[in-house]
N, C-alpha and C positions, 0 to 999 in steps of 0.2 A: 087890802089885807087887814090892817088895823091889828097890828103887832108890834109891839117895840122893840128897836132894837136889842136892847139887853135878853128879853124874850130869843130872841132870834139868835145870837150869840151862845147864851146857852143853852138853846139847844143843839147848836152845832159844837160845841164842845162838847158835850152828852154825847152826842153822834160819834165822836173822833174817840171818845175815853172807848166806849161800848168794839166798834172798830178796831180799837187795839193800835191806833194811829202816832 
């Protein structure tokens, strides 16, 4: 992959905000 965690993090918090989670 070659992503960092922090990378990866927020994008799943972007994901959950956008989500309405």
């Amino acid at each position: 992959m070659g992503v960092s965690e922090s990378t990866i993090s927020r994008k799943l918090k972007r994901n959950k905000l956008k989500r309405g989670g």
